[in-house]
C-alpha positions in Angstrom: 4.4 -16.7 12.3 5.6 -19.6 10.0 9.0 -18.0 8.9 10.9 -20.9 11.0 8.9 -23.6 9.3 9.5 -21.5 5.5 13.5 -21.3 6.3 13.5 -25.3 6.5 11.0 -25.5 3.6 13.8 -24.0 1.4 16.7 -25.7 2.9 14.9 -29.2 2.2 15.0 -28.5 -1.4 17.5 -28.3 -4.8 17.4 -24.8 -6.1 14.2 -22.1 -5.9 11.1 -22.6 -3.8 7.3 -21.9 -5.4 5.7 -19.3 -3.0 2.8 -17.2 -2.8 2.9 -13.2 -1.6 -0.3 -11.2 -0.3 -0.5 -7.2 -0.2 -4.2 -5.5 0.0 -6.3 -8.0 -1.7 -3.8 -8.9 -4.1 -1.9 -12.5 -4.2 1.4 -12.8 -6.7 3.1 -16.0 -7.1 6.9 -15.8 -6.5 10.0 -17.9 -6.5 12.3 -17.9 -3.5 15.7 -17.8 -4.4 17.0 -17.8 -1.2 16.3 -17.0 2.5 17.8 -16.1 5.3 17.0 -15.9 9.2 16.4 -12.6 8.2 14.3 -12.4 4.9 13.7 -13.3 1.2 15.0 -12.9 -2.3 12.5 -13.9 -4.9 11.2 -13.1 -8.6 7.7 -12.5 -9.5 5.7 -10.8 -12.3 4.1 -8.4 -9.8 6.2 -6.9 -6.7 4.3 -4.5 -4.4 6.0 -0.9 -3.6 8.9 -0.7 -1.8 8.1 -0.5 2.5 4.5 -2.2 1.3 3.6 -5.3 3.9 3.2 -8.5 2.9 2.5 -11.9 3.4 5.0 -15.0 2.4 2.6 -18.2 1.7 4.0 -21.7 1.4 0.9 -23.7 1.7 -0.4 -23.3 5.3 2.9 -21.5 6.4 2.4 -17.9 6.6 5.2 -15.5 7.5 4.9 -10.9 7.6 7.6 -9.2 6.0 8.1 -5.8 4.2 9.6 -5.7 0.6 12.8 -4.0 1.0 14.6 -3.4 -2.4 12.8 -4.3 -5.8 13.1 -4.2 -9.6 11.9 -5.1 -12.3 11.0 -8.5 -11.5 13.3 -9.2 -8.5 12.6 -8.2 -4.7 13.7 -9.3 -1.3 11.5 -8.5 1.8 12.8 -8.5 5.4 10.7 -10.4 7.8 8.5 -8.6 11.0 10.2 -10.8 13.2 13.4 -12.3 12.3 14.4 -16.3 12.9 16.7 -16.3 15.9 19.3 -19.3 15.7 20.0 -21.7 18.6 
């Protein structure tokens, strides 16, 4: 799982990250917003149902999570296996 290598993805850059999100055999683009050791907040056009599993893509970084609130066009997921800190 590449949520370690996502987390310093997003705090390398200014502002929102361009992402990629998988459920079933459908991919939505997203915008991070922010993440945490512990998930994701993003916007997209399409968010799967709430509890649905999913896949976070930044190019070959992929990372599980399950969407955890949603609406409209904003979500945030929780990741399978949170970051731990050392």
């Amino acid at each position: 799982m590449d949520a370690a290598l996502i987390y310093e993805s997003f705090g390398r850059q200014q502002g929102s990250l361009a992402a990629q999100l998988r459920w079933g055999a459908s991919i939505a683009d997203i915008i991070i917003h922010k993440i945490t050791e512990y998930g994701v907040v993003f916007s997209a056009l399409h968010i799967p149902d709430l509890n649905a599993s999913v896949t976070v893509m930044l190019g070959d970084q992929r990372a599980e999570a399950i969407i955890s609130s949603r609406n409209a066009n904003h979500g945030a997921m929780l990741f399978v296996r949170p970051l731990t800190r050392h």
